[in-house]
C-alpha positions as CSV (number, residue, x, y, z in Angstrom):
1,X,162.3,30.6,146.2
2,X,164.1,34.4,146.7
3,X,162.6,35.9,149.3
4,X,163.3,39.5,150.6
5,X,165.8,38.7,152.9
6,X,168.0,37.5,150.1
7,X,167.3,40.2,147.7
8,X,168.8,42.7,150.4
9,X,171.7,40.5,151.5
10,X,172.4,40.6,147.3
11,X,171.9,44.2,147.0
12,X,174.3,45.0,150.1
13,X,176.8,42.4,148.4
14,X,176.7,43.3,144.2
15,X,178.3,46.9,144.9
16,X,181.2,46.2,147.5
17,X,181.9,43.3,145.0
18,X,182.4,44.8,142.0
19,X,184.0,47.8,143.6
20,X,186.8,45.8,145.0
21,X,187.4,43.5,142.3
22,X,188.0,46.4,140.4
23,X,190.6,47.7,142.6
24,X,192.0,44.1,142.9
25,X,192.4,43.9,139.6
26,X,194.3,47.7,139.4
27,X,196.3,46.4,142.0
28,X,197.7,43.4,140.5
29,X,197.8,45.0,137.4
30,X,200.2,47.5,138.7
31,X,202.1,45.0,140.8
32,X,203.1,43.2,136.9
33,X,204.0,46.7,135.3
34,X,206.2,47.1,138.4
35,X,208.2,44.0,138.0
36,X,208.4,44.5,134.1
37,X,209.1,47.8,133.8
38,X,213.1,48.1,132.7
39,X,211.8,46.0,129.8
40,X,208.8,48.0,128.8
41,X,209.9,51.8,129.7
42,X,211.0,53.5,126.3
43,X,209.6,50.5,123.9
44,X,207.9,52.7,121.6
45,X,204.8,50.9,122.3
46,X,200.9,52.6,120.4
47,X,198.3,53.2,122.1
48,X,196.6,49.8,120.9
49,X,199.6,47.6,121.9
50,X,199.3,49.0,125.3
51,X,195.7,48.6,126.0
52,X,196.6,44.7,124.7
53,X,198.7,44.5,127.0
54,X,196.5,45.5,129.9
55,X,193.7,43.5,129.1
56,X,196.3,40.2,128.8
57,X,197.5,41.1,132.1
58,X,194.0,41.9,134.0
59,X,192.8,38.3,132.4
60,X,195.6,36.6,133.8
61,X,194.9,38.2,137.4
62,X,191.3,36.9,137.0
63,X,191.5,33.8,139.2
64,X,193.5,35.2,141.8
65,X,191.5,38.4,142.2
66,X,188.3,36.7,142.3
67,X,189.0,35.3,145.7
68,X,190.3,38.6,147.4
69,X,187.0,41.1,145.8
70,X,185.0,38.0,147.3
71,X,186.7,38.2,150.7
72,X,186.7,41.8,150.9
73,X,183.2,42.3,149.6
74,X,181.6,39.5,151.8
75,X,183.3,41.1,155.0
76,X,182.3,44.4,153.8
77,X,178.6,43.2,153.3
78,X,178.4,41.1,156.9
79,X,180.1,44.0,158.4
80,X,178.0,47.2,157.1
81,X,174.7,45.1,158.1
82,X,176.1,44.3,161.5
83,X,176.7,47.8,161.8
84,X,173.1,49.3,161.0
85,X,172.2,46.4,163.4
86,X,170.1,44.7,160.9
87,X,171.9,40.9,161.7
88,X,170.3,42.1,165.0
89,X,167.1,42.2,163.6
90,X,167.4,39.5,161.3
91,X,168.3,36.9,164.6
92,X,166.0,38.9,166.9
93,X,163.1,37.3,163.9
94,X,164.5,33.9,164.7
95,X,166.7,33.5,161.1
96,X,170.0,32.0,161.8
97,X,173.4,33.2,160.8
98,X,173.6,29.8,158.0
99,X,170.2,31.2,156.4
100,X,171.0,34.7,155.9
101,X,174.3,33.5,154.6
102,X,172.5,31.0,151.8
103,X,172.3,33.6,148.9
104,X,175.5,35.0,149.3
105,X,177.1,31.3,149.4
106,X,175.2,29.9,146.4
107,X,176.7,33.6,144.4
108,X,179.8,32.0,145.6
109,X,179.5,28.9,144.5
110,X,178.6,30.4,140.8
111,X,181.2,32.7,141.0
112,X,183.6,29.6,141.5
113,X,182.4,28.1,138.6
114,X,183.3,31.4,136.5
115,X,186.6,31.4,137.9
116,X,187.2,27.5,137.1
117,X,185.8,28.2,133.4
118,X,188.1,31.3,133.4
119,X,191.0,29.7,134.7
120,X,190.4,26.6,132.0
121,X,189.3,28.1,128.9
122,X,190.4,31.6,129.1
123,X,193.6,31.9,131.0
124,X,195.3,29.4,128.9
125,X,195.0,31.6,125.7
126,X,196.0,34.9,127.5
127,X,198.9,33.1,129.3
128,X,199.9,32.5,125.4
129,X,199.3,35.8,123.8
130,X,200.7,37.4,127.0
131,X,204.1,35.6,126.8
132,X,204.2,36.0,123.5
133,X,203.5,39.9,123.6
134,X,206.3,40.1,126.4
135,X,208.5,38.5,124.0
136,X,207.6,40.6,120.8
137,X,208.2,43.6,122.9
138,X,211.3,43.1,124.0
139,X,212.8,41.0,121.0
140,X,211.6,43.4,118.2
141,X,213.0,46.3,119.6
142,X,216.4,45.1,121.7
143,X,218.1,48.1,121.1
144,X,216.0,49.7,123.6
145,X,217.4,48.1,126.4
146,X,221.2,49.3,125.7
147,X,221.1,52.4,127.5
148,X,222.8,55.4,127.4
149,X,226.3,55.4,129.1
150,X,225.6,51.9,130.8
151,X,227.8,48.8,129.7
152,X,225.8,46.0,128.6
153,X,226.8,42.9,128.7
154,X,224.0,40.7,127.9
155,X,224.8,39.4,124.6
156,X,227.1,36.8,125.1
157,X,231.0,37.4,123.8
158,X,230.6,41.4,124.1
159,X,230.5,44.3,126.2
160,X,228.3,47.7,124.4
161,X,228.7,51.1,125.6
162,X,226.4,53.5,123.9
163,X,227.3,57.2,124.6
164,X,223.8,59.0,123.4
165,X,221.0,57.5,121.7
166,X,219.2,60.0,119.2
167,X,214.7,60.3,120.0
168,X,214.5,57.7,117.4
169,X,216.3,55.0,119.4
170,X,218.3,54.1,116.2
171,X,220.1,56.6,115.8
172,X,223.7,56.3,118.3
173,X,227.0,58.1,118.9
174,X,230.1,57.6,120.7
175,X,230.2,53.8,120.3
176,X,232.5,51.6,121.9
177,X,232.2,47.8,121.3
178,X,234.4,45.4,123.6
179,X,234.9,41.7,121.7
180,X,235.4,39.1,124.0
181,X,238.4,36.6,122.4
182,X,240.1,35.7,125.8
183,X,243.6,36.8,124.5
184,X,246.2,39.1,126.4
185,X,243.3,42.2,125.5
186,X,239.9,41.8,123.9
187,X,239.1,43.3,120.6
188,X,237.8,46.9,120.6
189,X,235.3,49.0,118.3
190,X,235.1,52.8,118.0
191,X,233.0,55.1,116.0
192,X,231.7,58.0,116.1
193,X,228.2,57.5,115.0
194,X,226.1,54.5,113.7
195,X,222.8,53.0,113.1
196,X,221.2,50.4,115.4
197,X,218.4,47.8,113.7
198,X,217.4,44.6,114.2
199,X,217.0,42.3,110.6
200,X,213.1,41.8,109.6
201,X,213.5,38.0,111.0
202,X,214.4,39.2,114.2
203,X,217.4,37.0,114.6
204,X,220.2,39.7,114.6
205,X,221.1,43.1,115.8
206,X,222.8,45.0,113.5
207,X,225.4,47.8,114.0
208,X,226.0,50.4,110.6
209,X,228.7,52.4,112.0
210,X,230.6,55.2,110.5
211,X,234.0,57.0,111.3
212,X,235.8,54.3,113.5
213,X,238.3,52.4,114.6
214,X,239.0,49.0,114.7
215,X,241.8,47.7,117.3
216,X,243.1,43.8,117.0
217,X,245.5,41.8,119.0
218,X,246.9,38.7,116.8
219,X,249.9,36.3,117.5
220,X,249.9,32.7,119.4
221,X,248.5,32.5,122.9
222,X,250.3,32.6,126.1
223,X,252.8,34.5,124.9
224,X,253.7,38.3,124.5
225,X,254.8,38.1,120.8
226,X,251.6,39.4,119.3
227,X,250.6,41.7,116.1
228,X,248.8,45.0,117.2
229,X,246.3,46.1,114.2
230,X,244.9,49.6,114.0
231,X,242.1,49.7,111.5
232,X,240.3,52.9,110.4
233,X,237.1,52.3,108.8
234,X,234.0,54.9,107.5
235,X,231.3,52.6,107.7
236,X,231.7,49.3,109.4
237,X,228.6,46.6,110.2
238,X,228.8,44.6,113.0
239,X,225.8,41.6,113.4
240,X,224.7,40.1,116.8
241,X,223.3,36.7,117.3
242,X,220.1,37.3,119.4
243,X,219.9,33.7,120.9
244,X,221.6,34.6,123.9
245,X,219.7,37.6,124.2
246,X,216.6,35.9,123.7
247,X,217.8,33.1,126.3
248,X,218.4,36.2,128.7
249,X,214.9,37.4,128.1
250,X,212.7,34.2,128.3
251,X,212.9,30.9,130.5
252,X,211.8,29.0,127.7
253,X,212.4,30.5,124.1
254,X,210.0,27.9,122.2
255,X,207.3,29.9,124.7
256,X,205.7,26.3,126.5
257,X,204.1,26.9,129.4
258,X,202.5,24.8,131.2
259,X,199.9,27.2,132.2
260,X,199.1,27.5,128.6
261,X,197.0,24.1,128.9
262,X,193.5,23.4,129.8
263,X,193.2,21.0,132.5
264,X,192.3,17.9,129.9
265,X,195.8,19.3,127.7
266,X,197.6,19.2,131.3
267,X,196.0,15.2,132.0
268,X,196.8,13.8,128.9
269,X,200.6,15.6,129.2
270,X,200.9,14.3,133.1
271,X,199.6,9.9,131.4
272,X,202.2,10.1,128.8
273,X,205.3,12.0,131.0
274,X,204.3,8.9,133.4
275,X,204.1,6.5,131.2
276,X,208.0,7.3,130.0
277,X,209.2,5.6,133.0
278,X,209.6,2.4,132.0
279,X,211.9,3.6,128.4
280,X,214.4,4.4,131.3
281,X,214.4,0.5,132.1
282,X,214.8,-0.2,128.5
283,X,217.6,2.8,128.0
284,X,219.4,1.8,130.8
285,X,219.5,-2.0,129.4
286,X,221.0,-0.3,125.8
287,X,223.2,2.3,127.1
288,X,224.7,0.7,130.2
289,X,224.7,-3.2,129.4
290,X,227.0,-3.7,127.0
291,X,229.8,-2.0,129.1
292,X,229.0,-4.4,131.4
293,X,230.9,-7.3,129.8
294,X,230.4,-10.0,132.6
295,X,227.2,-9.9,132.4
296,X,226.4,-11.9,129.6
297,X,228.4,-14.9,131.3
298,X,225.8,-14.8,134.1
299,X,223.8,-17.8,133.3
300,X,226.5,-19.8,132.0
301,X,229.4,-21.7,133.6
302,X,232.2,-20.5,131.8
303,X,234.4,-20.6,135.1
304,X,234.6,-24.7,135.3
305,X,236.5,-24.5,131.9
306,X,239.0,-22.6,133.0
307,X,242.4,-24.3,133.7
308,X,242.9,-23.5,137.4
309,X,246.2,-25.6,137.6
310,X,248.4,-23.4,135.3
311,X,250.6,-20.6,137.1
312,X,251.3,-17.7,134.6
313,X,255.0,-16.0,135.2
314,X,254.4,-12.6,137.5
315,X,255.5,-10.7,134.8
316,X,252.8,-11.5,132.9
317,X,250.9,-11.3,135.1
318,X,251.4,-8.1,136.5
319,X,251.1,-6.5,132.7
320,X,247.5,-8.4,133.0
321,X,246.3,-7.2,136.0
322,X,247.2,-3.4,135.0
323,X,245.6,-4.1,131.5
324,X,242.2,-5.7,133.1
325,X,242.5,-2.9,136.0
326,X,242.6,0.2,133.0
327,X,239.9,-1.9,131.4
328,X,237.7,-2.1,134.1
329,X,238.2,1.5,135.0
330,X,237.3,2.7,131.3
331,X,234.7,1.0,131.5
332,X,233.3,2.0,134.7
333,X,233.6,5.6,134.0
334,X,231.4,4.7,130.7
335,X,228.7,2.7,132.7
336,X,228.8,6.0,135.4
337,X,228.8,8.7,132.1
338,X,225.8,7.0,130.8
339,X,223.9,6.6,134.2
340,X,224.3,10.3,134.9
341,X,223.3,11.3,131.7
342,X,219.9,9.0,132.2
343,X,219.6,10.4,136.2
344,X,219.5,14.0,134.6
345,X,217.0,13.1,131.9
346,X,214.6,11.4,134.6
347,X,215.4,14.1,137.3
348,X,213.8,16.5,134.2
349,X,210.9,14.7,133.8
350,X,210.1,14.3,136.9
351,X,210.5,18.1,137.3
352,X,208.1,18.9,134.1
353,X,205.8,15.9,136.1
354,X,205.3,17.9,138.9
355,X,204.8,21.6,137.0
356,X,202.5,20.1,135.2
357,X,200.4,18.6,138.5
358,X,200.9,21.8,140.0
359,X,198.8,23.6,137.1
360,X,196.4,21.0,136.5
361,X,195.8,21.3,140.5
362,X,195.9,25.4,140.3
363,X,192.7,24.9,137.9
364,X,191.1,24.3,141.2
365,X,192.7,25.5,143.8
366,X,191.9,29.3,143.1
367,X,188.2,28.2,142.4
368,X,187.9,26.2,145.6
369,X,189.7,29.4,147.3
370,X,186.4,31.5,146.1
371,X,184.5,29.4,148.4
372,X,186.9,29.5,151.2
373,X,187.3,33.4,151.6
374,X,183.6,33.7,151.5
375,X,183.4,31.4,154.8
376,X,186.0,33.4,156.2
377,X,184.8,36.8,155.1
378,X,181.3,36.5,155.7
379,X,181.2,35.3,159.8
380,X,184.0,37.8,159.9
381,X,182.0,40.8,159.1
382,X,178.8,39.8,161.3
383,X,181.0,39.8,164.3
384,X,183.7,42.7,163.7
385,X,180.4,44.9,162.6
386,X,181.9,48.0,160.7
387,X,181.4,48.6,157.5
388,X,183.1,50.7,155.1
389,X,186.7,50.7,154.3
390,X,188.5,50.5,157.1
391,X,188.5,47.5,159.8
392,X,187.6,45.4,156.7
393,X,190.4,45.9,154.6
394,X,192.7,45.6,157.0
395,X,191.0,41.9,158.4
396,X,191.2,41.2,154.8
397,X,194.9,41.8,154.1
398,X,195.4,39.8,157.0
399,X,193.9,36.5,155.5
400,X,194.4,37.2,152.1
401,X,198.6,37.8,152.8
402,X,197.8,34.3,154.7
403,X,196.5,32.7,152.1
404,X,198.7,34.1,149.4
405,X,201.6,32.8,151.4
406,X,200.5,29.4,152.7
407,X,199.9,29.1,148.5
408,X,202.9,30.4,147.7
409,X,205.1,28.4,150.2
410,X,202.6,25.1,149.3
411,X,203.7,25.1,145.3
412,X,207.3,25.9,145.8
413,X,207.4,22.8,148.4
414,X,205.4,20.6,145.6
415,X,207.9,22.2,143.0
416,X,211.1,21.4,145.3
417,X,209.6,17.5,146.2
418,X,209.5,18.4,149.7
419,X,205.6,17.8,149.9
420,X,203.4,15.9,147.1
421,X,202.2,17.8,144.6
422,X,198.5,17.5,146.5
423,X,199.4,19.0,149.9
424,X,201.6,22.0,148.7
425,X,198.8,23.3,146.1
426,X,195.7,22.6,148.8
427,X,197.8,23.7,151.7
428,X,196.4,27.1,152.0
429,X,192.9,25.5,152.0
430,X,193.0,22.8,154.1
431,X,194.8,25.3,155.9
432,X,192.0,28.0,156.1
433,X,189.1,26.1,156.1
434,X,189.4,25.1,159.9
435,X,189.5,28.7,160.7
436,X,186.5,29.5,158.5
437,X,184.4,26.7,160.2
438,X,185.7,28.3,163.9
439,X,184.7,31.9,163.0
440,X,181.0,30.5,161.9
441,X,180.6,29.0,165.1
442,X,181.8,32.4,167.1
443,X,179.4,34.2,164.5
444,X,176.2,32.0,165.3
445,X,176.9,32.1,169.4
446,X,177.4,36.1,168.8
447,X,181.1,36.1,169.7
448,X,182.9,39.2,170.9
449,X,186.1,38.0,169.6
450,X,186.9,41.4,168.1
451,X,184.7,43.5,170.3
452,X,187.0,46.3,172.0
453,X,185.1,47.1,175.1
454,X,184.9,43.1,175.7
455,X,189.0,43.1,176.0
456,X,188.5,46.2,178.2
457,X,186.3,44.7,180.3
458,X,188.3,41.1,180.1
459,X,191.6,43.0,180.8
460,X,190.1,45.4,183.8
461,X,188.8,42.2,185.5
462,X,191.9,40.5,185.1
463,X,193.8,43.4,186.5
464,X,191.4,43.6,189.5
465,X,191.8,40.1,190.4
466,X,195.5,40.8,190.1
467,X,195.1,44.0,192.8
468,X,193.3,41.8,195.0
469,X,195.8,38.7,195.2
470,X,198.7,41.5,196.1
471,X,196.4,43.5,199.0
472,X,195.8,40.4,200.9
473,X,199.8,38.8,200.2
């Protein structure tokens, strides 16, 4: 039954809530467009695209914002009623701190839900559309990111210098194109003026350019007697693979993510990743075995039939032994070949094992983190008692920077093996909870752990105590 107690403790919360989620949201939003922005300055992009893009990106911030508006907001709350002394009132009526707390941690507990369902159903598709958007933006339009005057040397096998690039980023001048051939002197393209497109499939980069020259270096290498060729052309078209480009631009050009995956998608992909173990046993039985001569002699007793009595001449002997000694040696570097190429493979799989654990284990983590601010934020704000903006924003940077680290160190630990995948991604929370339990008790005993004048008071005793010990030595 909602009582009156908990419709003001709601009412004091709903506002600072959605008022710093908002801003949470701006924030990370901005923090993206910061890291992209030498790929998405000067795109082109319409107004539509852009507002796309936006809405991807403040989707995708979702789960982790969630838990800072809810930090914020309950320390706010706690603090601004602490402040117009109405915890005083509330305690002076005989309500304890856990009661008053109730409504606010069941709003919690719903608004982990929302973040689980957001981070399960939802995230997955804007994780897709977002990477793929990324991609379009910067694949469609490559020519983009060859600036003015600036080498660029991401496509593999040249170097481009652009001298000016016309308002319709497809028109260029002063064009000098360096082919890589690893002779005495690379290959070298000059024109004047030119055309810069990429083909409909966006595969290839094309160069139309007019007015240039051409300069070649033939003849055998390692040596100095080579053909210099001067060509002059007035329209020339040069055509540049993308792949590399693409490869530059995206950690994984097919666009798989695991974070594309709901958390069934991510359980099923984690049973049959582990159930590819025991093909290594068979592998290693087809590829390494049959180098491995001897060991199909292992259950026989080939050596009793051997005539032990006959001496062979040395010479013979010696052309053996460096014949069975080459043999063995050949076939040791085989057996090693083959086992490195099956360590790799299994080192990879155990790599896309653990990403894989990491996200299915991030479907809960930032939901469970919800819960864990709140028992942080909301015994924080009943004993700092200030309201506003200031003292609780800063107490929440603090913990949230703590928990964003403790997270962040956690899942690169799971991702490096140094930790199971279990204790890096729940670090920060088995981490936090302890101190969320301790600041509960301080707030139901009335602690004056961030009380100034208590300090004063603590310090001026100490300091008298101090005075007196020196007067009478």
């Amino acid at each position: 039954m909602i009582k009156k107690l908990d419709i003001l403790v709601l009412r004091a919360f709903i506002g600072p809530f959605f008022a710093t989620f908002l801003i949470s949201i701006f924030v990370l939003v901005l923090q993206f467009f910061w890291v992209y922005l030498d790929d998405f300055v000067g795109k082109g992009l319409d107004t539509g695209t852009l507002f796309y893009l936006i809405g991807m990106v403040a989707i995708h911030w979702v789960p982790l914002a969630l838990p800072l508006a809810l930090l914020l907001s309950s320390i706010m709350t706690f603090g601004n009623l602490g402040e117009t002394f109405e915890i005083v009132a509330i305690k002076a009526a005989g309500i304890p701190l856990l009661r008053f707390m109730r409504p606010l941690f069941i709003t919690s507990v719903f608004i982990s839900g929302i973040a689980f369902l957001f981070a399960n159903n939802i995230i997955p598709y804007a994780e897709l559309k977002l990477d793929t958007l990324k991609y379009d933006i910067i694949i469609s339009k490559p020519a983009f990111d060859i600036k003015e005057g600036v080498f660029y040397n991401k496509i593999d096998g040249y170097i481009i210098k652009i001298g000016k690039k016309e308002k319709d980023d497809s028109t260029i001048r002063n064009i000098v194109i360096y082919e890589k051939n690893y002779n005495l002197q690379d290959n070298l393209l000059v024109a004047e003026s030119g055309i810069m497109r990429t083909t409909p499939d966006k595969k290839f980069l094309e160069f139309v350019m007019h007015n240039g020259w051409r300069y070649q270096e033939k003849g055998p290498h390692q040596t100095f007697a080579t053909d210099y060729i001067k060509t002059h052309f007035k329209e020339y078209k040069k055509v540049f693979d993308l792949k590399s480009f693409q490869l530059n631009k995206t950690n994984d050009s097919s666009l798989y993510n695991p974070k594309i995956l709901s958390v069934r998608q991510l359980q099923k992909a984690v049973d049959s990743i582990k159930n590819n173990d025991s093909i290594y046993i068979k592998r290693a039985t087809i590829e390494i075995n049959p180098y491995l001569t001897f060991t199909k002699y292992k259950d026989s007793v080939w050596p009793k039939h051997i005539d032990t009595t006959y001496s062979y001449p040395k010479s013979l002997a010696d052309s053996i032994s460096l014949l069975v000694f080459e043999r063995v040696a050949n076939q040791i570097n085989l057996v090693k070949a083959n086992a490195n190429i099956l360590n790799n493979d299994y080192l990879m799989k155990q790599q896309s094992l653990r990403n894989h654990e990491i996200e299915w284990h991030r479907k809960f983590t930032l939901s469970f983190a919800c819960l864990v601010l709140f028992l942080i934020g909301a015994p924080l704000g009943s004993i700092i008692r200030k309201g506003g903006l200031g003292s609780p924003l800063v107490f929440a940077i603090v913990f949230f920077v703590l928990f964003h680290l403790l997270n962040t160190f956690g899942e690169k630990f799971a991702k490096e093996g140094v930790t199971s995948v279990f204790v890096g991604m729940w670090l920060s929370t088995l981490v936090l909870i302890p101190v969320g339990i301790f600041l509960i008790y301080k707030a139901m005993r009335d602690s004056q752990l961030f009380n100034q004048e208590f300090y004063f008071r603590l310090f001026r005793s100490i300091k008298t105590i101090i005075g007196n010990f020196t007067n009478r030595k």
